[in-house]
N, C-alpha and C positions, 0 to 999 in steps of 0.2 A: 380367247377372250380379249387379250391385248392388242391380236390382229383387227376385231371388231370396232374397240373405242379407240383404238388411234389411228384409223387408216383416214379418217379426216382432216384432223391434224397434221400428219406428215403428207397427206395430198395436196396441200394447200402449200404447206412448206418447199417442195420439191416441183410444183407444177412451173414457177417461173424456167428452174433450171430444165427442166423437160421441154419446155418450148426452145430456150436456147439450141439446146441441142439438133432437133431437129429442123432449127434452123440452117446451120449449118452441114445440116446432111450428115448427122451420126442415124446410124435405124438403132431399134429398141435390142436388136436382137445384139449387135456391136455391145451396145452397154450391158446386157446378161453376161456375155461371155468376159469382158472386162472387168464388172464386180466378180464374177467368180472367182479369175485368177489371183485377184487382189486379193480377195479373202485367203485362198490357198496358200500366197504366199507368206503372210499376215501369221497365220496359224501354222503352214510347216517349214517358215524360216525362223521365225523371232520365236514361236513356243517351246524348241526345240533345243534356244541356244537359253533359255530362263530369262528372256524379254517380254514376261507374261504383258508388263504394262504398254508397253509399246504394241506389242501384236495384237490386243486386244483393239488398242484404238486401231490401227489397222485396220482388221477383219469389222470392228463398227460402223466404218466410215465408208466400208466398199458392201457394207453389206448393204444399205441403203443404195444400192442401184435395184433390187428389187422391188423398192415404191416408184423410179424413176424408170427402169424400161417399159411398166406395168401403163404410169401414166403415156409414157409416148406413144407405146399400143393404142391405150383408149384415144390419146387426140389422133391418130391416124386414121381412125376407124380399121386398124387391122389385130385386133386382139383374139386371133383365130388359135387352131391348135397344137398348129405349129410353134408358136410363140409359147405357148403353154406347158408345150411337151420340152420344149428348149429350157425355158424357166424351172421348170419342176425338178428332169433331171440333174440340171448344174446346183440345185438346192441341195440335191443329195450327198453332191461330191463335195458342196463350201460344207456344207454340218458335220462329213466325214473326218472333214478334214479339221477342225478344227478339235474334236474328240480326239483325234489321234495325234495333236502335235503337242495337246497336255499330256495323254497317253506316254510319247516321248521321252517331254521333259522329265516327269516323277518317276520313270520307269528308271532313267539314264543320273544324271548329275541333280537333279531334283531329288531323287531317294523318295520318296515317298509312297509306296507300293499301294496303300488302300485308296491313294487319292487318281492314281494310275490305273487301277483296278474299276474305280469305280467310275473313270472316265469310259472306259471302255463298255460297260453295262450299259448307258447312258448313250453310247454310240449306236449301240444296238438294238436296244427298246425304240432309240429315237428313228431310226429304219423301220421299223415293225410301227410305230406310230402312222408315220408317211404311208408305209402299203397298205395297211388296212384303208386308209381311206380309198386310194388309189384302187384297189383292188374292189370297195365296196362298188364305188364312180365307175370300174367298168361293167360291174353286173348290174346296173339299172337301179341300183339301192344309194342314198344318204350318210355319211358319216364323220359330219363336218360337226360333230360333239367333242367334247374334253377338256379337261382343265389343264393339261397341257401341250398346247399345239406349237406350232415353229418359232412362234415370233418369243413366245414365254421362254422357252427355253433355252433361244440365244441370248435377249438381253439376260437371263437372271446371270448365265456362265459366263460371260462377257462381262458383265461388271463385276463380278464376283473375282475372274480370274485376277481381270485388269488390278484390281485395289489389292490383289493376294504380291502381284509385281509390285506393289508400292508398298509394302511393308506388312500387311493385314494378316496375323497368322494363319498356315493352310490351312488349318481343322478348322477354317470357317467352307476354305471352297471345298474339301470334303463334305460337311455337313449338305451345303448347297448342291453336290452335286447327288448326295443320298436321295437328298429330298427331289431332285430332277428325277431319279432314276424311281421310286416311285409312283410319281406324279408320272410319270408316262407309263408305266404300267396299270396305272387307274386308268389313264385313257385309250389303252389299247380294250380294255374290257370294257369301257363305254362305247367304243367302236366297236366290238362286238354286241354287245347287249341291241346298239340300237340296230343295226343290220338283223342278227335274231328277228326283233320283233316286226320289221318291213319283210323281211322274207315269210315270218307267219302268218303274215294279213295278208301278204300276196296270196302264198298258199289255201287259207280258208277262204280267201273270193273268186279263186278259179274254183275250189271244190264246190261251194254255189254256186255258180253261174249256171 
């Protein structure tokens, strides 16, 4: 949902910066692999040492090269599947990575075991989120449903982490990440439910034909 109403907003924001770039001869694929590592580091240097606030802005700031490699695709006219397949899996490893550098910190000098625990659920549903669709997209079926998809579920633990660095107590980013790790389990069943019912219409219009 959040992916939908604000990809205008941030395309408009981020397209001057996109043309710079490929001014000077960065490709789209450079700034993928760049925000990722940024992220990576963001989430398993600073969450690790209890710089929830700082790593948050981090991993914020570089995660936002997935609006800008996305636009210097489309001004190239090469937003092929390669670039796709580049984009999607390095999404897999910044999301990983950023569940398991909270993971870390609560597990380690953080102390806080359900907030650790639940980061880790959250890691995991959020993988099983990604492949169902993935999985749907390579068998000819739709599953671009749920109420919560990639963009939701980074900012909500990103800001939530972030303010938990600045004082906010954690049984708030526990609560938040409860409610993350449901909310992606509501939408792993909306990704199934909706493949179910395309794979039964497929089915009953070849048995008519």
């Amino acid at each position: 949902m959040l992916n939908r109403h604000a990809r205008g907003f941030f395309t408009s924001l981020f397209t001057p910066l996109a043309r710079w770039l490929l001014r000077i001869g960065v490709s789209p694929d450079a700034v993928t692999v760049v925000g990722t590592a940024g992220v990576m580091v963001g989430a398993l240097v600073f969450y690790p040492m209890g710089q929830l606030w700082w790593g948050s802005l981090i991993v914020a700031v570089f995660a936002f090269s997935d609006v800008v490699d996305g636009i210097m695709a489309r001004q190239l006219g090469a937003s092929g599947r390669w670039g796709n397949f580049l984009d999607s899996t390095l999404d897999r490893a910044a999301d990983g990575a950023i569940f398991m550098g909270l993971t870390i910190w609560f597990f380690t000098e953080g102390a806080d075991r359900p907030i650790a625990v639940s980061a880790i659920v959250c890691l995991v549903l959020g993988m099983v989120v990604s492949y169902a669709r993935a999985k749907a997209e390579s068998l000819g079926f739709s599953a671009n449903v749920g109420i919560a998809e990639r963009a939701e579920r980074l900012a909500s633990v990103l800001l939530v982490a972030g303010l938990t660095g600045l004082g906010l107590p954690p049984v708030v980013l526990l609560v938040t990440l409860v409610l993350l790790a449901v909310a992606s389990a509501v939408t792993i069943a909306q990704r199934m439910a909706a493949v179910r019912r395309q794979a039964m219409a497929a089915a009953e219009g070849a048995a008519s034909a």
